[in-house]
C-alpha positions as a Markdown table, in Angstrom:
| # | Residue | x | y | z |
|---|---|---|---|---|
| 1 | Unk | 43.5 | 140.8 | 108.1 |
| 2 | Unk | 44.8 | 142.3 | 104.8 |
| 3 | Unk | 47.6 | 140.1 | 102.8 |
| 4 | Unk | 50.7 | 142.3 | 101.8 |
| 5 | Unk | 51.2 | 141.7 | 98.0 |
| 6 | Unk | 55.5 | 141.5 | 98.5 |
| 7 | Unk | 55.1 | 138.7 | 101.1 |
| 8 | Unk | 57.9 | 136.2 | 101.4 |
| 9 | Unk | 56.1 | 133.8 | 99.1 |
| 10 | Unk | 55.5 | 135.9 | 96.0 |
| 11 | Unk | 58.8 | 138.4 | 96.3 |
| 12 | Unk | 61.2 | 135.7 | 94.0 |
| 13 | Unk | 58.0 | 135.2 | 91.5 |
| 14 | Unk | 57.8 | 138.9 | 91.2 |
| 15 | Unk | 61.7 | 139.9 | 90.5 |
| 16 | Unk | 61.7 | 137.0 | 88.4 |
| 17 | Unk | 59.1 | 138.7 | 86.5 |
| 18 | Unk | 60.2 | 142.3 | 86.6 |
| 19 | Unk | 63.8 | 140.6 | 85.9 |
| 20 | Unk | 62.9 | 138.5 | 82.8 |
| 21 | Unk | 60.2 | 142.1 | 81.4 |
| 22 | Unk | 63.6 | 143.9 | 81.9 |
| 23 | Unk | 65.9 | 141.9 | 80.2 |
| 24 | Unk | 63.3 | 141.8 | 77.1 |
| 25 | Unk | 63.0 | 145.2 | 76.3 |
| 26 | Unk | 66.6 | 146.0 | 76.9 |
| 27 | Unk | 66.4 | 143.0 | 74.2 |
| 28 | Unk | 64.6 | 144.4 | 71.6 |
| 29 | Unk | 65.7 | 147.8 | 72.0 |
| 30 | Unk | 69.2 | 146.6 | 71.3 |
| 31 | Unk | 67.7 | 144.6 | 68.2 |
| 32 | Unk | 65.9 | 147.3 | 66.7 |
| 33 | Unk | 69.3 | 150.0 | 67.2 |
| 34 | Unk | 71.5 | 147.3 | 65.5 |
| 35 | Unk | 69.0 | 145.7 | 63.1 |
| 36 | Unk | 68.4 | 142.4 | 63.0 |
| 37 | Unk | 71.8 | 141.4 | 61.6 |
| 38 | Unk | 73.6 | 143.4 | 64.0 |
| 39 | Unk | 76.1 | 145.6 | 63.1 |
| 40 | Unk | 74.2 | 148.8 | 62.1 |
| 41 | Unk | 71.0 | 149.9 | 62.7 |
| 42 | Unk | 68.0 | 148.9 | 60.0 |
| 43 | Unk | 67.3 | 152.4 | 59.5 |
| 44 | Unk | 70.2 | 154.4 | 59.5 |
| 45 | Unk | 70.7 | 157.4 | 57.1 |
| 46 | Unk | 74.6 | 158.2 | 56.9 |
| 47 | Unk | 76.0 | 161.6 | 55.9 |
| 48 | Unk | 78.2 | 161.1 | 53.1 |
| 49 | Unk | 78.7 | 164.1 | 51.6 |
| 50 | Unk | 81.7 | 164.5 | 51.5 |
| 51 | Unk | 83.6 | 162.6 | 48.3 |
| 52 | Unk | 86.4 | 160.0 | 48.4 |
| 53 | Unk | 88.8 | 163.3 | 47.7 |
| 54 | Unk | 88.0 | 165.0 | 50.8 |
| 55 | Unk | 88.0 | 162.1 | 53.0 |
| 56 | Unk | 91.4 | 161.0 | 51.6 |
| 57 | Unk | 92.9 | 165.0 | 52.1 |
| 58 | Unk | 90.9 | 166.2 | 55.3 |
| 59 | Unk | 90.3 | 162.8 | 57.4 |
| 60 | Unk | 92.9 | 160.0 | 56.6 |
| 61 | Unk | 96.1 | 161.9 | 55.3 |
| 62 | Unk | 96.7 | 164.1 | 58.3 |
| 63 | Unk | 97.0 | 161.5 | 60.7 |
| 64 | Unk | 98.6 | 159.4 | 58.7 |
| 65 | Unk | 101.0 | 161.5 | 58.2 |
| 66 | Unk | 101.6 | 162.5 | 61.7 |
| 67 | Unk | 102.3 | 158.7 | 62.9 |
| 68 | Unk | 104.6 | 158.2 | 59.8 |
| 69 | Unk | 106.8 | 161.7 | 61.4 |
| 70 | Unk | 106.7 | 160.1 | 64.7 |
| 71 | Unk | 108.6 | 156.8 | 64.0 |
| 72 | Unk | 111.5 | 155.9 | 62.4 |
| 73 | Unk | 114.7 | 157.4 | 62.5 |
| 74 | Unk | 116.4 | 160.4 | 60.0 |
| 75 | Unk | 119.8 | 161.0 | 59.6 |
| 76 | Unk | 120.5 | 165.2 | 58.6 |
| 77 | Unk | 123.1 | 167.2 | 58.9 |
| 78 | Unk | 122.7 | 167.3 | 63.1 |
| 79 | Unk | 123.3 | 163.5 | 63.0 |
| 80 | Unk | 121.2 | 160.4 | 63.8 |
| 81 | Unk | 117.8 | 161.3 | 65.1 |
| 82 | Unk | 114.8 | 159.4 | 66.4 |
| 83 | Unk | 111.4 | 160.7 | 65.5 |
| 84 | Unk | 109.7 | 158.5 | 68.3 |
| 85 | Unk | 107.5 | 160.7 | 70.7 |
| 86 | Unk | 109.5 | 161.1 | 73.7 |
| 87 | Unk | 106.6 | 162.4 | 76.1 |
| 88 | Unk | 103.7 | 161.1 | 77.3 |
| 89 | Unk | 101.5 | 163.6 | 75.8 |
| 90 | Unk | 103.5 | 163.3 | 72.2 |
| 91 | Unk | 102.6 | 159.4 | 73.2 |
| 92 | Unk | 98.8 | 160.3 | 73.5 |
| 93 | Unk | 98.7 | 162.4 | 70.6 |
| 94 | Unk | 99.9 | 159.9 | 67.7 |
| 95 | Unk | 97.7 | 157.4 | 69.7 |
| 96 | Unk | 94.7 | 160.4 | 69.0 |
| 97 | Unk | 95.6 | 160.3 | 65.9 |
| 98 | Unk | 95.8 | 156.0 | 65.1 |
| 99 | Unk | 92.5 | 156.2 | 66.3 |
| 100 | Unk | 91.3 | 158.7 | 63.5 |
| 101 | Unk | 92.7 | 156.0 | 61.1 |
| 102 | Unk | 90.7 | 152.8 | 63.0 |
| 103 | Unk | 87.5 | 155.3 | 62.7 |
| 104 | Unk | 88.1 | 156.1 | 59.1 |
| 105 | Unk | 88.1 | 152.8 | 58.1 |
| 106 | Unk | 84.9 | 152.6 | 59.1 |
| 107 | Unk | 83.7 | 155.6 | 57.5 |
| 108 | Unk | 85.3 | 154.1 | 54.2 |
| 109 | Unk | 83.0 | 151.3 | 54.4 |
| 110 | Unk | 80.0 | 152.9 | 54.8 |
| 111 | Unk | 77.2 | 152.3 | 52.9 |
| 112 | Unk | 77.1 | 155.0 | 50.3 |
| 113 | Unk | 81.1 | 155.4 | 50.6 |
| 114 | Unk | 82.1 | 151.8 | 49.7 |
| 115 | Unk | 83.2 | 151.2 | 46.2 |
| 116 | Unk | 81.7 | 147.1 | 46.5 |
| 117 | Unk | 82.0 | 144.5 | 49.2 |
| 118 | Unk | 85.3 | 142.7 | 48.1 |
| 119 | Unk | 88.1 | 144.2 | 47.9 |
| 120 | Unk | 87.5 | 147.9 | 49.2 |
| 121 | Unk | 85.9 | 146.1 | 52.8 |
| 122 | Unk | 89.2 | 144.3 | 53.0 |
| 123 | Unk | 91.1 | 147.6 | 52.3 |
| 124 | Unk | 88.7 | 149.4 | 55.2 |
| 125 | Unk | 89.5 | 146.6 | 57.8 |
| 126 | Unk | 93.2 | 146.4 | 56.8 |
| 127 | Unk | 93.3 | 150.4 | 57.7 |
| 128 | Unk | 91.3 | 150.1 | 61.2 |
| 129 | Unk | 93.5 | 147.5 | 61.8 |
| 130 | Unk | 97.0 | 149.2 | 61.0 |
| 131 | Unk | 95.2 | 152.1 | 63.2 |
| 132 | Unk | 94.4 | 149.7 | 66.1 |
| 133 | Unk | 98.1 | 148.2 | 66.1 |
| 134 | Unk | 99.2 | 152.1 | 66.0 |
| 135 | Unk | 97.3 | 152.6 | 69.4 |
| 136 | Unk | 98.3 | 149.4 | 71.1 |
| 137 | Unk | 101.9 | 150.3 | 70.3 |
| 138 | Unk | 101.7 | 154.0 | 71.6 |
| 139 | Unk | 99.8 | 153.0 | 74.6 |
| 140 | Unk | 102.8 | 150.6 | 75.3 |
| 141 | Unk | 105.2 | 153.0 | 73.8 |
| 142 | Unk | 106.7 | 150.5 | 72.0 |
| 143 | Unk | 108.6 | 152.1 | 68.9 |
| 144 | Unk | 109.1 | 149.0 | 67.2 |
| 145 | Unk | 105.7 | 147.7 | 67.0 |
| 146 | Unk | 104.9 | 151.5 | 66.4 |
| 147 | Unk | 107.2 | 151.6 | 63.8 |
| 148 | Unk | 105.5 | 147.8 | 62.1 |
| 149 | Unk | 102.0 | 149.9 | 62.5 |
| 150 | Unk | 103.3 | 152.5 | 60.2 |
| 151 | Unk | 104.6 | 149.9 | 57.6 |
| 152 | Unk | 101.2 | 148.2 | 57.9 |
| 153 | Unk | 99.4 | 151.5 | 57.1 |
| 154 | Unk | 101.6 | 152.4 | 54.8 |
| 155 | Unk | 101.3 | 148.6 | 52.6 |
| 156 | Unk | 97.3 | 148.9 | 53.2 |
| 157 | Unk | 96.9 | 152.2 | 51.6 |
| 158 | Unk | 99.6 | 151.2 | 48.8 |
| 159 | Unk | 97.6 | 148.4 | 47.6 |
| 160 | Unk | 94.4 | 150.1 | 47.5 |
| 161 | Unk | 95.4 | 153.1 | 45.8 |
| 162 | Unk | 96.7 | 150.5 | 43.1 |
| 163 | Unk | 93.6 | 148.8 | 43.0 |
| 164 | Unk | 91.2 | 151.5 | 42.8 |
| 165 | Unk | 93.5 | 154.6 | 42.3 |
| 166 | Unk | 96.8 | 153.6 | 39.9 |
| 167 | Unk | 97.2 | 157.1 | 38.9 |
| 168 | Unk | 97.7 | 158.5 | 42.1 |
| 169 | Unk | 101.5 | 158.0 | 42.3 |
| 170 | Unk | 102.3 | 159.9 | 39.1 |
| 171 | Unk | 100.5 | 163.1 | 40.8 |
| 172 | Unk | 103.2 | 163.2 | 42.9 |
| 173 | Unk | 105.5 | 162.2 | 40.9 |
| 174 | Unk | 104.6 | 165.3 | 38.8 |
| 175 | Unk | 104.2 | 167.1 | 42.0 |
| 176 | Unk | 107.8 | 166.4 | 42.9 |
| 177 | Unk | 109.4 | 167.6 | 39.4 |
């Protein structure tokens, strides 16, 4: 008589088995992509070409500048005028567009890109943050929080351009004259 090898009586052993060799390579495969610390992988090599210049221009200024037009209120010669999106698309685009600002945060603290691990790190958060309060709010549509976002980003990017940029504001005050 031959014995089947997945009998009742060794069928838990063996997904126990297969279970527990499963759940230790996924494991270590998750250890060695994150490193040991977690967080970023041990062996990563990171593009950053590109100087704090162009990052500041090309990445982080356009969207900021797009949700800082698309809150708040003007007042011109047509009258009183809300700059809120008033669609849902214009609503999923400045939400696009907070989300470039969480990611750049990230790119700011890259190894490689970050200027040292005090200040500039709390600078980098403080901006994925502001980004992340921009997309809550424009997923809710809720133009006051929205609006709070902006002034976030905006005091976040103020006090690290004083810390590590002063001069920055008299290019545009030169710019302006």
């Amino acid at each position: 008589m031959t014995r089947s090898i997945l009998s009742a009586d060794n069928l838990l052993p063996l997904a126990l088995l297969i279970g527990s060799t499963l759940l230790a390579s996924c494991s270590d495969s998750a250890e060695n992509a994150t490193g040991a610390g977690g967080g970023q992988a041990a062996d990563a090599n990171y593009n950053t070409t590109l100087d704090m210049a162009e990052i500041m221009n090309s990445v982080l200024e356009p969207p900021s500048d797009i949700l800082w037009d698309s809150a708040g209120w003007i007042m011109s010669d047509a009258g009183y005028e809300e700059l809120y999106p008033t669609t849902d698309e214009g609503w999923n685009y400045v939400r696009q567009q907070a989300a470039i600002i969480v990611e750049t945060g990230n790119i700011l603290a890259l190894p490689g890109r970050a200027l040292d691990g005090d200040a500039w790190m709390v600078y980098s958060e403080g901006l994925s943050e502001a980004g992340l309060l921009a997309m809550r709010a424009a997923e809710s549509r809720d133009e006051e929080a929205f609006f709070q976002a902006g002034a976030q980003l905006y005091s976040v990017c103020t006090a690290c351009h004083q810390a590590y940029d002063p001069e920055i504001n008299q290019r545009y005050v030169s710019a302006e004259d």
